[in-house]
C-alpha positions, 0 to 999 in steps of 0.5 A, a space after each residue: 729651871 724647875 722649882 726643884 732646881 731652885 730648891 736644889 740651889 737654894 739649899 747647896 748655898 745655905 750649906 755652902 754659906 755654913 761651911 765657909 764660915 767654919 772652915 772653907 769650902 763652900 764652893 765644892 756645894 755650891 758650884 757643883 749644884 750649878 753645874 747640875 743646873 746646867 749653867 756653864 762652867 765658867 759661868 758657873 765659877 762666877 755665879 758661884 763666887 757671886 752666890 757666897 760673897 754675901 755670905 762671906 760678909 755675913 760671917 765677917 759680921 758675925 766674927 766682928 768682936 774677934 777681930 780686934 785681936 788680929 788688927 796687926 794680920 788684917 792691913 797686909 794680908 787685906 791688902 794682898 788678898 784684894 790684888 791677888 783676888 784681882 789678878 785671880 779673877 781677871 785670869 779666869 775670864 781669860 783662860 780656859 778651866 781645865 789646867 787649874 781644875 787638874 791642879 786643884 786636888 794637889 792643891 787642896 791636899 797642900 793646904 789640908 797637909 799644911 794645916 793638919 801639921 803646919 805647927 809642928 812642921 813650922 816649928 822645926 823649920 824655924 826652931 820654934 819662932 813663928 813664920 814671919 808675916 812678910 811670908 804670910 802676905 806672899 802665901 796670901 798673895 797666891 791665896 788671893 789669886 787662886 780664890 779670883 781664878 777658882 775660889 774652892 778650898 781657900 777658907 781652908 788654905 787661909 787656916 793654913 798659913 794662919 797657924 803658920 803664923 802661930 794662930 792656935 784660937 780658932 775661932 780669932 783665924 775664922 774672922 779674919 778668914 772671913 775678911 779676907 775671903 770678903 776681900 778676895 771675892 768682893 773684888 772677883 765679884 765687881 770683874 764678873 758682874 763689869 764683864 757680864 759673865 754672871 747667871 744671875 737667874 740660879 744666882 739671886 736664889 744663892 745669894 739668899 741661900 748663902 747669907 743665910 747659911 753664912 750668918 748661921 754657920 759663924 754665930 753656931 761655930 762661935 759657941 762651939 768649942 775650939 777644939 771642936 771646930 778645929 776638928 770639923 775643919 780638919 775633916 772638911 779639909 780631908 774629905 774635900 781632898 779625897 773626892 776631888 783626886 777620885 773625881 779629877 783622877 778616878 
């Protein structure tokens, strides 16, 4: 690979490192990088997953102080998200890309529907009462599959069921998004580097990229205004969704 291609690569993953420690998302840089690359699909799925894990951890670090308000979510939905991400990771390396690549546009617009009006929608449905945590841990189950299998989008489907729990403070569901995305991807990781399915020439130059990004993303979100970054989120979520019907569908 060119200087140029590292660069390329280097830069998806700082931006791809920021935008999952806001709201998600980051693999839609990062793994189309590698594919321009030239690195093979599901290499490059792992190698992605590889390149932003570090990142992932980062954010945790950096959201550390709000995670004492969210200690009674983290056990089961952690626990949920390590099989998930277990059973996810395992599939990828067993089947082919292209049924759950046509499936992830809907996918994405679930998730960005569910938490642009999860609130109000929860609201009618239970009459004004949370959704139970019994339910997030099931939705978090598939999450963590879904993330082991592909990874793109679940910082944002993580949000949604977050607010269906009847989290409203941003930046609380960011941290713990970021454990369980480090928990989800930790365990894809140890899969795709025991089954040797890494590129980890373009996946060492991410892997700095990503902690850089991941870091500063959160430690930047964390001084910005909830509402604000609830916004960006939001238009992350839609923007995502938008490109990837016209690119699957187009």
């Amino acid at each position: 690979m060119s200087v140029a291609t590292y660069a390329l690569l280097f830069f998806a993953a700082v931006v791809g490192g920021a935008i999952n420690s806001v709201a998600g998302g980051g693999s839609f840089v990062a793994f189309p990088a590698l594919l321009f690359a030239g690195v093979s699909p599901v290499a490059a799925n792992a190698t992605n997953t590889i390149a932003l894990w570090p990142g992932s951890v980062a954010s945790a670090v950096a959201y550390r102080r709000e995670l004492g308000d969210v200690k009674r979510e983290l056990v089961p939905l952690g626990t949920a998200s390590l099989v998930g991400g277990i059973v996810g990771s395992v599939l990828l390396l067993r089947t082919s890309d292209h049924t759950f690549v046509l499936l992830i546009p809907w996918l994405l617009l679930f998730a960005t529907l569910l938490f642009s009006f999860g609130g109000a929608v929860t609201g009618k449905i239970t009459g004004g009462k949370q959704a139970s945590l019994g339910v997030a841990v099931g939705a978090q189950l598939f999450i963590g599959l879904y993330g082991g299998y592909f990874g793109g989008g679940i910082g944002i489907m993580m949000l949604a069921v977050l607010s269906l729990l009847g989290m409203t403070d941003i930046h609380r569901m960011n941290s713990l998004k970021a454990v369980l995305g480090t928990l989800v991807n930790g365990v894809a990781v140890v899969t795709f580097v025991a089954a040797g399915a890494v590129a980890w020439a373009p996946g060492s130059v991410m892997i700095l990229g990503g902690i850089a990004g991941g870091y500063a993303g959160a430690a930047i979100a964390r001084r910005v205004e909830p509402r604000t970054v609830r916004r960006l989120v939001l238009a992350v979520a839609w923007i995502m969704t938008g490109y990837f019907f016209l690119r699957t569908y187009a």
